[in-house]
Backbone as CSV, one residue per row, in Angstrom:
resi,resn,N_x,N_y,N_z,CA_x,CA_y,CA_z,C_x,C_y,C_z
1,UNK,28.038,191.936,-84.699,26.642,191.556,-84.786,26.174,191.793,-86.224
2,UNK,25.311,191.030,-86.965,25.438,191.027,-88.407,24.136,191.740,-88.273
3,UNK,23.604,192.019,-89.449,21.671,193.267,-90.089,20.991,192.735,-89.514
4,UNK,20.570,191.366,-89.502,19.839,190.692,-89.038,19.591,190.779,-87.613
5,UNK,20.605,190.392,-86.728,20.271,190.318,-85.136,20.200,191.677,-85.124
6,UNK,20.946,192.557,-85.408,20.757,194.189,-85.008,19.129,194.199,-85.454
7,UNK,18.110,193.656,-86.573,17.087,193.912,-86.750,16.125,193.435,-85.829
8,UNK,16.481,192.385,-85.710,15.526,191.236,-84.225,15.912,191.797,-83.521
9,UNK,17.238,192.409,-82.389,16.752,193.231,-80.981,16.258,194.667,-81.630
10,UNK,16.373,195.053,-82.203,15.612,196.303,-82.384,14.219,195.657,-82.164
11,UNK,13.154,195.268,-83.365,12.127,194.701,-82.874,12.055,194.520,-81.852
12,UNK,12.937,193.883,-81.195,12.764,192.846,-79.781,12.005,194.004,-78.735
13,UNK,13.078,195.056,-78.918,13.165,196.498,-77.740,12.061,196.745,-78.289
14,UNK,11.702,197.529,-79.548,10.024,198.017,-80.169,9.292,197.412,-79.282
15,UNK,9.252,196.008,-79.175,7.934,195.405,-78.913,7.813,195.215,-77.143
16,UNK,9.366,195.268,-76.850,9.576,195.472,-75.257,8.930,196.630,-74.509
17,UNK,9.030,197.354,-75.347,8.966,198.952,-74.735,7.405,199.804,-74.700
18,UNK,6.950,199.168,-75.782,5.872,199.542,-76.336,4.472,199.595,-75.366
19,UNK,3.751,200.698,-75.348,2.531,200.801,-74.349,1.476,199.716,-75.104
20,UNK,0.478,199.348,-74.024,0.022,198.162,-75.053,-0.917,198.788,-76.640
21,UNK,-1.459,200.259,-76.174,-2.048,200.431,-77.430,-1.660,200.217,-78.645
22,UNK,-0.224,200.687,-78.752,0.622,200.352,-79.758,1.297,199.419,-80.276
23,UNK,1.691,198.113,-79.091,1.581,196.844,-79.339,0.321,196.302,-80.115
24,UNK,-1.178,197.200,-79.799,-2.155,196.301,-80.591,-1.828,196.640,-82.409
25,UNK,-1.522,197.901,-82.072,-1.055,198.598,-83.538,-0.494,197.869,-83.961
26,UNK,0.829,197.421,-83.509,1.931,196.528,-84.524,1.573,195.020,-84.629
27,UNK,0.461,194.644,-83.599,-0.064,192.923,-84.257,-0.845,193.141,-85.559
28,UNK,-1.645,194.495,-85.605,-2.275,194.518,-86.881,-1.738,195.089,-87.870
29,UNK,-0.420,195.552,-87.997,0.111,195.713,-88.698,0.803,194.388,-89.382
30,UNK,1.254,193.932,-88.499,1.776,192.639,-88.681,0.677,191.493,-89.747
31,UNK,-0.485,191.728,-89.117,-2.058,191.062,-89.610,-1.799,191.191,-90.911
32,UNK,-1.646,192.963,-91.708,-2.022,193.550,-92.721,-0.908,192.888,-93.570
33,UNK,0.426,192.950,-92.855,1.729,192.634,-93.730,1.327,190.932,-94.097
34,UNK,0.790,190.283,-93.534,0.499,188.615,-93.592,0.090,188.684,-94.759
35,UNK,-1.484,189.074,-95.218,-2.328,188.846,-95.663,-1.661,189.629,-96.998
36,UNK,-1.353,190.875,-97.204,-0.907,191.389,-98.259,-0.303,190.080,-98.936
37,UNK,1.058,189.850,-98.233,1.982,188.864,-98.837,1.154,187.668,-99.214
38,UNK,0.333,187.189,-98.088,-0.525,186.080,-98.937,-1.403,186.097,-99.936
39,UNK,-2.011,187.522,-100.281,-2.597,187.339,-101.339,-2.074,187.290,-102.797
40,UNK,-0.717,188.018,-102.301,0.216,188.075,-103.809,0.797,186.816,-103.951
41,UNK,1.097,186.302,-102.982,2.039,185.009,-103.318,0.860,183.955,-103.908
42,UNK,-0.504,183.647,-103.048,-1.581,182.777,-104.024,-1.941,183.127,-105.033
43,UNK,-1.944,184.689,-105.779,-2.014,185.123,-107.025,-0.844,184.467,-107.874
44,UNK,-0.072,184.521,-107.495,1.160,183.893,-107.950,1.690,182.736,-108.148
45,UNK,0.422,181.933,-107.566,0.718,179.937,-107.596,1.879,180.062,-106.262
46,UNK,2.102,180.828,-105.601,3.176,180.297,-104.723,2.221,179.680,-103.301
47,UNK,1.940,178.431,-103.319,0.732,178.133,-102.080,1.546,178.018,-101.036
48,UNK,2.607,177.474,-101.060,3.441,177.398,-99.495,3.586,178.537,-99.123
49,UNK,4.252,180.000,-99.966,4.406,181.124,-98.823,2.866,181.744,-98.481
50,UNK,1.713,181.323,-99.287,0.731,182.225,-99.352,-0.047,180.847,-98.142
51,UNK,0.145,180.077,-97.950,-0.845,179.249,-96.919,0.001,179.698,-95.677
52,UNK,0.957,179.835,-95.314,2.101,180.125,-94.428,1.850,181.400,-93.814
53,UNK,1.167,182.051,-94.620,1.194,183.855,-94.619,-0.209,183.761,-93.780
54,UNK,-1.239,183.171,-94.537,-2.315,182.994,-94.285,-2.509,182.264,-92.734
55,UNK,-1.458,180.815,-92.336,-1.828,180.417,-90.971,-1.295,181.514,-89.917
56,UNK,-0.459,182.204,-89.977,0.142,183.173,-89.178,-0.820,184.234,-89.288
57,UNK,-1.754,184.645,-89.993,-2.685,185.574,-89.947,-3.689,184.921,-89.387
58,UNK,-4.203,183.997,-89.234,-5.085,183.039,-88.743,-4.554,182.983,-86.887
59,UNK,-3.354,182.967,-86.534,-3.027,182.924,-85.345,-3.268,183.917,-84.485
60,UNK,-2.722,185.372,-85.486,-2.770,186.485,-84.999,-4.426,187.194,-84.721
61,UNK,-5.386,186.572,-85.808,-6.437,186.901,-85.825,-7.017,185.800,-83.928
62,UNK,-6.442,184.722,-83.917,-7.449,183.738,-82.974,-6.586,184.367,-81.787
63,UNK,-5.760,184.886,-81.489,-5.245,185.963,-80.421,-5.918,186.637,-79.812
64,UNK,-6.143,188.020,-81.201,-7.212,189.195,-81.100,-8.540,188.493,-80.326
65,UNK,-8.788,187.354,-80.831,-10.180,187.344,-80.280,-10.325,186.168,-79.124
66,UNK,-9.213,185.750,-78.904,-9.147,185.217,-77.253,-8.677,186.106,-76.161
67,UNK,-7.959,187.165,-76.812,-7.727,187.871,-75.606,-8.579,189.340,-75.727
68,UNK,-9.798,189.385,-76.242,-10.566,190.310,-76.268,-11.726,190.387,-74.820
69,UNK,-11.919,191.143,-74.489,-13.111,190.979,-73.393,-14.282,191.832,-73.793
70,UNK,-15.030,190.607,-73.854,-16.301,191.368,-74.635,-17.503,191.611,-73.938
71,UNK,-16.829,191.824,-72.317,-17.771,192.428,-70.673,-17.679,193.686,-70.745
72,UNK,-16.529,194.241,-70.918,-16.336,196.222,-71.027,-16.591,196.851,-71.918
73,UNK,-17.190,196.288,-72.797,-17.692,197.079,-74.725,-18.384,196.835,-74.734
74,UNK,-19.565,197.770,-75.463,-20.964,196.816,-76.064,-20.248,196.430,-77.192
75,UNK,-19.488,197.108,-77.977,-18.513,196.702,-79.686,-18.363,195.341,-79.321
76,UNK,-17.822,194.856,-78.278,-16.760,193.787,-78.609,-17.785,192.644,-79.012
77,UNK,-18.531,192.011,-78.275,-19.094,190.657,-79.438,-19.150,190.942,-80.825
78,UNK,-19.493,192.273,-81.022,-19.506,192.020,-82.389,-18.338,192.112,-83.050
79,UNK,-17.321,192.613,-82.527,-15.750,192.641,-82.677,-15.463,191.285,-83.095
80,UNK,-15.557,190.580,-81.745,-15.613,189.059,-81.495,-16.159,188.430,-82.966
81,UNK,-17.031,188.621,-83.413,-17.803,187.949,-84.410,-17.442,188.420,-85.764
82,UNK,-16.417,189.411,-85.714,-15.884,189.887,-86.854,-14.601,188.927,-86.859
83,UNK,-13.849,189.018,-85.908,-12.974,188.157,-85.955,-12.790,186.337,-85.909
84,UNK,-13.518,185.935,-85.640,-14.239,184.350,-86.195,-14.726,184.508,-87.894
85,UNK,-15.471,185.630,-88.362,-15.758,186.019,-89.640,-14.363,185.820,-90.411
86,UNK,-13.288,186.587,-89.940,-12.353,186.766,-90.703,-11.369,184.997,-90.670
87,UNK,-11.639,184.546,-89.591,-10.385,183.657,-89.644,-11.284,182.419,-90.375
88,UNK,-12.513,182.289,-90.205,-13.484,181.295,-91.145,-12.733,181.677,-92.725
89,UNK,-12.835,182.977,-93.149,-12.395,183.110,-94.519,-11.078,182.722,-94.514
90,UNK,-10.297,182.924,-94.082,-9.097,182.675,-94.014,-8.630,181.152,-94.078
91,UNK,-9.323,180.250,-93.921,-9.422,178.760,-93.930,-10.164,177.941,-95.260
92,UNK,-11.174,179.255,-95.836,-11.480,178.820,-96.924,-10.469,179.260,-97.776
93,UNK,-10.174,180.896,-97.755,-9.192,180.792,-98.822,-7.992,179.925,-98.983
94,UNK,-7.475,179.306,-97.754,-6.271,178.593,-97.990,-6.683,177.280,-98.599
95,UNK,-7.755,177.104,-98.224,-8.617,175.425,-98.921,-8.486,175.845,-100.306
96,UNK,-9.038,176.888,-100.930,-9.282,177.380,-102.362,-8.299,177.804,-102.469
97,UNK,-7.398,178.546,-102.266,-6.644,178.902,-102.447,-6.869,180.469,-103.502
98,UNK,-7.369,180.880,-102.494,-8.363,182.069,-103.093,-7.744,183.966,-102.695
99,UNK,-7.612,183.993,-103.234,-6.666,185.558,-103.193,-8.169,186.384,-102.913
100,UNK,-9.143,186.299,-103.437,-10.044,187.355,-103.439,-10.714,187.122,-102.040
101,UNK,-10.565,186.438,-101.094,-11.165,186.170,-99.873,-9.830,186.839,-99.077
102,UNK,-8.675,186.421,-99.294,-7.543,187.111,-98.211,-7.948,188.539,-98.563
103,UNK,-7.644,189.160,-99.630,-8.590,190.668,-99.709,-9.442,191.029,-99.423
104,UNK,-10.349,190.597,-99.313,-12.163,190.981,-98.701,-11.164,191.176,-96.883
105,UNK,-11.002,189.693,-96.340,-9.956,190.057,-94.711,-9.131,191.296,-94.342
106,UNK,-8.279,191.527,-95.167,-7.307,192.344,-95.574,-7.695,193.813,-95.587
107,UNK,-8.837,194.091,-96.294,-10.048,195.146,-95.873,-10.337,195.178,-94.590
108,UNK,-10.836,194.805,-93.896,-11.490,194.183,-92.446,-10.184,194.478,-91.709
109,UNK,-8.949,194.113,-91.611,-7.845,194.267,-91.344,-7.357,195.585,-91.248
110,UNK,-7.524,196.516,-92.163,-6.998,197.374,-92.498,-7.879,198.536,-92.001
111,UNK,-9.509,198.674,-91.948,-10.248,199.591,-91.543,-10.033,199.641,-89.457
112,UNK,-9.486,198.177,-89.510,-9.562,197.889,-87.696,-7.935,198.551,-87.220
113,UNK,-6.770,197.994,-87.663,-5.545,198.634,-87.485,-6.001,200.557,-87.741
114,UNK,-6.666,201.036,-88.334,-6.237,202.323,-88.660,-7.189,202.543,-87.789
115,UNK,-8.129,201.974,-87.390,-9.233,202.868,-86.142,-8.263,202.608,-84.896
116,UNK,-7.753,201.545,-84.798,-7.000,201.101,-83.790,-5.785,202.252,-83.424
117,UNK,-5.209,202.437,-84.722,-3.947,203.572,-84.772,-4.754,204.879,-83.967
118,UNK,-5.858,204.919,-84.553,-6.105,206.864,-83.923,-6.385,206.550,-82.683
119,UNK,-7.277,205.484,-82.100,-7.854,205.141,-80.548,-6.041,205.509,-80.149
120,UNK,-5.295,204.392,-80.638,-3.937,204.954,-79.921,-3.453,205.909,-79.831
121,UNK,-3.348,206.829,-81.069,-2.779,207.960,-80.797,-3.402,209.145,-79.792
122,UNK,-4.802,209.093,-79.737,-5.501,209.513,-78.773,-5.549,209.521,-77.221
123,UNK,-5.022,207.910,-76.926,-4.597,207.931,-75.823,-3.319,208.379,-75.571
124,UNK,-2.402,208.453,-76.513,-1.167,208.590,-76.685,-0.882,210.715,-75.829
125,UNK,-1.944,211.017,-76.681,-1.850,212.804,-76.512,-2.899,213.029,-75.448
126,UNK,-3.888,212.099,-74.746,-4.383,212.721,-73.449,-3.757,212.072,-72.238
127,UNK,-2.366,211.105,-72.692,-1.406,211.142,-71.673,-0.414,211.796,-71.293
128,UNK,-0.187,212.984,-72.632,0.754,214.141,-72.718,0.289,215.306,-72.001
């Protein structure tokens, strides 16, 4: 079995195994890794990997907010409305081709994965 497939079933199992809190962890991790790469690669004139980076962050973002339920939170519409916020930018920057808009997201991204991380780990230790 060559690095590669040993790397995809590993993932595979990670993402098999995983309680969902921490599955939400690794889509926004995943989110953060998109957008990083897309903002360096459109800094860089590279528009195919950085629009590429950008629609896959755009997917992952229209996920988050179709499979959100925004009946059990008072947060969530506005969750909801953060995430339409973010994927609107995300469509301009790829139009412009604008690095400083995937960053402004990327922020937004990054404050939600790390609140997301402690909510998890929290549930993580009052299931211990």
């Amino acid at each position: 079995m060559t690095t590669q497939a040993l790397r995809n079933r590993y993932v595979a199992d990670s993402v098999a195994t995983a309680p969902p809190a921490q599955l939400l962890v690794m889509l926004y991790d995943r989110l953060v890794l998109d957008l990083m790469i897309a903002g360096q690669a459109l800094g860089a004139g590279d528009t195919a990997t950085g629009s590429s980076r950008v629609y896959h962050a755009q997917e992952i973002l229209m996920e988050l907010r179709a499979t959100l339920d925004t009946s059990v939170w008072s947060g969530g519409p506005g969750l909801a409305s953060l995430y339409s916020y973010m994927i609107n930018e995300l469509v301009q920057a790829n139009v412009a081709n604008d690095p400083a808009r995937i960053e402004t997201v990327q922020g937004f991204a990054e404050q939600l994965r790390d609140a997301w991380r402690e909510a998890a780990a929290q549930v993580a230790a009052a299931g211990q």
